[in-house]
C-alpha positions in Angstrom: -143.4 10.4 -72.9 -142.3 14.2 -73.9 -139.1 13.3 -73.2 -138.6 10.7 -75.4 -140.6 11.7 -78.6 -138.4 14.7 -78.4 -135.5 12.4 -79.2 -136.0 12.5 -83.1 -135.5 8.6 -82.9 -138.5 7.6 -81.3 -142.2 7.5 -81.7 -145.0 7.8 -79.0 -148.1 5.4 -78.2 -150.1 7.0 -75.6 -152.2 4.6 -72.9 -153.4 2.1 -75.7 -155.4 -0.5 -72.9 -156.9 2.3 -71.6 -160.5 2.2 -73.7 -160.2 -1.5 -73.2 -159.9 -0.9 -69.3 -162.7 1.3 -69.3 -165.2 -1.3 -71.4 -163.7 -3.7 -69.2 -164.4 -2.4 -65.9 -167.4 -0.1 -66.7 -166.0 2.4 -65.0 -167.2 6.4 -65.6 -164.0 8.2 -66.5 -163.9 11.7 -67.1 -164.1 12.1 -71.3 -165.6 8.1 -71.1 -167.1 8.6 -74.3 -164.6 10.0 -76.2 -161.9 7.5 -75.1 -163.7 4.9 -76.4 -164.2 6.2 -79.3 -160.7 7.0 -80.1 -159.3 3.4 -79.5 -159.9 -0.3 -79.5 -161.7 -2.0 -76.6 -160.8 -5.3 -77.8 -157.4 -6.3 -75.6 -156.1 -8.4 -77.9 -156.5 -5.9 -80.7 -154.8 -3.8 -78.6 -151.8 -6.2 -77.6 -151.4 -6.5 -81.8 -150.6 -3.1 -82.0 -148.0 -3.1 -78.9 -146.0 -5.5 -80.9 -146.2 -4.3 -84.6 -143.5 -2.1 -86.1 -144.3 1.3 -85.2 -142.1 3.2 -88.3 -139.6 4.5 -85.6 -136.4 3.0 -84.7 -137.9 3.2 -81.0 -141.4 3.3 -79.7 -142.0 4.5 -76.6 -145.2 3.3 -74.9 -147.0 4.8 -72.3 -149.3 2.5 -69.9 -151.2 3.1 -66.4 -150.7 0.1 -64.8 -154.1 0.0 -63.7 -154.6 -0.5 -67.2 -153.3 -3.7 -67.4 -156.2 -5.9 -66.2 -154.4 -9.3 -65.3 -157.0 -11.1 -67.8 -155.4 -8.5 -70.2 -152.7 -10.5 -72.8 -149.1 -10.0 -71.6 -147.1 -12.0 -74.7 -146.8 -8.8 -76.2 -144.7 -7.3 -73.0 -142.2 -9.8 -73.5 -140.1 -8.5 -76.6 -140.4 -5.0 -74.9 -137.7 -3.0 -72.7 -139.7 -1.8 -69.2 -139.5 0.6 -66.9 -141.7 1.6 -64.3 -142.2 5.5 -63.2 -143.3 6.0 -59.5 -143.9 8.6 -57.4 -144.6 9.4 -53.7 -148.2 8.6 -53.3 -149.2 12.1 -51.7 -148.6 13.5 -54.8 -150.2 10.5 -56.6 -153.6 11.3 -54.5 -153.2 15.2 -54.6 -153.2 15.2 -58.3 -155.3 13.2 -58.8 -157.8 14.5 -56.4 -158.0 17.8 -58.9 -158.9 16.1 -61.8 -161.3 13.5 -60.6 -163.4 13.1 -57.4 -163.0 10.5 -54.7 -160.5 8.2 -56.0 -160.2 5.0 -54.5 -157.0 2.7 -54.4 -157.7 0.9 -57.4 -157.6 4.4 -59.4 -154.6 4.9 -58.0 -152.4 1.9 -59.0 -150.2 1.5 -55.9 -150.5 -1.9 -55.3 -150.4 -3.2 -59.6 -147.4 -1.3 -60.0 -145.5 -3.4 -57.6 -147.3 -6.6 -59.0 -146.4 -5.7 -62.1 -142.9 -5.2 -61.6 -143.0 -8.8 -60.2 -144.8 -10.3 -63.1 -142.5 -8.3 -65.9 -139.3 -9.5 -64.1 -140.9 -12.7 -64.4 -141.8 -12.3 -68.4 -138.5 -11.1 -69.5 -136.4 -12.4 -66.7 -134.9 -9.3 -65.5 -136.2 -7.0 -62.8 -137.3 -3.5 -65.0 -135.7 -0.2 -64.1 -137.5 1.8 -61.3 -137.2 5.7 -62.0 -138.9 8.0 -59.6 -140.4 10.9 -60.9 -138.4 13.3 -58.0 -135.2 12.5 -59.0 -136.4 13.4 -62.9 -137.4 17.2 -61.1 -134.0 17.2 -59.2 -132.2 16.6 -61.7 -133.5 15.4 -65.3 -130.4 15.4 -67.2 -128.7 13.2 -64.7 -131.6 10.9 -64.2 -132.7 10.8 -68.1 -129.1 9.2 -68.5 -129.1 6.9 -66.0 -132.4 5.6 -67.7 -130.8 5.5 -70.9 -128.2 3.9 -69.9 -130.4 0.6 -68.0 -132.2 1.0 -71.5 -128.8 0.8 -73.2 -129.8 3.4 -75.1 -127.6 6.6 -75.9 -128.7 9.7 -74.0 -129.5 13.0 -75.6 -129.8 16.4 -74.5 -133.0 16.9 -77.0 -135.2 14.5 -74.4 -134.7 17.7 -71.8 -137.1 20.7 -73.5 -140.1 20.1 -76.4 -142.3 22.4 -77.9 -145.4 23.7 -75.8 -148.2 23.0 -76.9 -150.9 19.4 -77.6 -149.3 16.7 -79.4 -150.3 14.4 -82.1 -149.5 11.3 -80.0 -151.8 12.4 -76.9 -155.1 10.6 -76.1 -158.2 11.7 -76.4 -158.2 12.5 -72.8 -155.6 14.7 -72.9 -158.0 18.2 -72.5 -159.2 17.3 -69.2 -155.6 15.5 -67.8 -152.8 17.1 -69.3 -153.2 20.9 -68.9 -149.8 21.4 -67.1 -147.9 19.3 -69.3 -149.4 20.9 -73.1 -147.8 24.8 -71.0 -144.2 23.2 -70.2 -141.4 23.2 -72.3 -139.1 20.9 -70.0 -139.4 19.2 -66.8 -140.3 21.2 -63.6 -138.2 22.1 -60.7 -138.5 19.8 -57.3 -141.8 19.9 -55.8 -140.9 20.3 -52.2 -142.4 18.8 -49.5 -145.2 16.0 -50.3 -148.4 18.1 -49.6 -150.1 17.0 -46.0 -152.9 15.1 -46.6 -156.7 14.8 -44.3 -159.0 12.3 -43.9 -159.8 9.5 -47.0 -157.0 11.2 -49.1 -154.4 10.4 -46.2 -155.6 7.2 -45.7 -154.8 6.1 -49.4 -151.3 8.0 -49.6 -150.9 5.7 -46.6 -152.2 2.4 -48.0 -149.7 3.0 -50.9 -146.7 3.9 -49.1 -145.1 0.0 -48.5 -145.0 -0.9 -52.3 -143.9 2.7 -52.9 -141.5 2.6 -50.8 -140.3 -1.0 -51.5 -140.0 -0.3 -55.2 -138.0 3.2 -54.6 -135.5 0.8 -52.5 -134.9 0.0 -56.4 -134.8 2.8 -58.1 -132.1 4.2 -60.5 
């Protein structure tokens, strides 16, 4: 999302469903309150503004795709360009282990994402781009133009560093969630090694490895 409001060409929309997944599903989110206070819970309200004009010449949305409850409009997803970010799912759990307790596989979004690639391709009527998030770390510049290019967009070198710092775009979450992200100034260097996971932690890294794994076969 940094990447691309950097471009000068393109404004940011940051998780729009996600107060409308919460009120949906009841569930208690760190920052709950807040989030639902800063968006629309209504769905379709919600789908609306996916679709308007957003004053840029790009928009570039932001979604969870465990955001995007199937009873959730999808009309809206139709006149957009997709793409879907992944990555390995022992990262997925380790990170998000630190921010929020005992996550369970619906938190996590390992089997919707492959769904939802399936359901897009079926919507626009070409399979969306799969970009992993490693190959961004290895080597961003390469793998920001390979993106732009399935986009057929131009690439630029100003989607590769932003200013540190909160921006106006981020959610209402962002406090508690995006601590790493408001210190950078670029993308970070390769993570290594997927941590090693124990117990329930290992057991959902493991239950999301298939789709993972599946939808990397098609990655950029």
């Amino acid at each position: 999302m940094y990447a691309f409001a950097a471009r000068g060409d393109c404004a940011a929309m940051d998780e729009p469903f996600y107060a409308a997944y919460l009120a949906a599903t009841g569930l208690d989110h760190p920052m709950r309150e807040a989030v639902l206070a800063s968006q629309s819970t209504d769905p379709e309200a919600v789908a609306r503004l996916c679709a308007a004009d957003a004053g840029a010449p790009l928009i570039y949305q932001k979604h969870m795709v465990l955001h995007l409850l199937p009873h959730f409009p999808r009309d809206w997803m139709r006149e957009c360009a997709h793409v879907l970010l992944i990555r390995h799912p022992a990262r997925v759990v380790a990170s998000y282990a630190r921010k929020r307790e005992a996550p369970t596989a619906a938190d996590l979004g390992f089997l919707q994402g492959e769904r939802l690639w399936e359901e897009i391709a079926g919507l626009t009527g070409s399979p969306p781009p799969v970009l992993s998030a490693e190959s961004v770390r290895a080597d961003p510049r390469a793998a920001l133009s390979r993106l732009c290019a399935a986009l057929d967009l131009p690439f630029t070198d100003r989607m590769l560093s932003w200013p540190a710092g909160p921006k106006p775009f981020d959610g209402a979450w962002a406090p508690h969630w995006y601590g790493a992200v408001h210190r950078s100034t670029g993308f970070e260097p390769p993570e290594g090694e997927p941590p090693a996971l124990e117990g329930e932690y290992a057991r959902l890294a493991a239950e999301g490895m298939a789709a993972y794994e599946r939808l990397l076969a098609r990655a950029l």
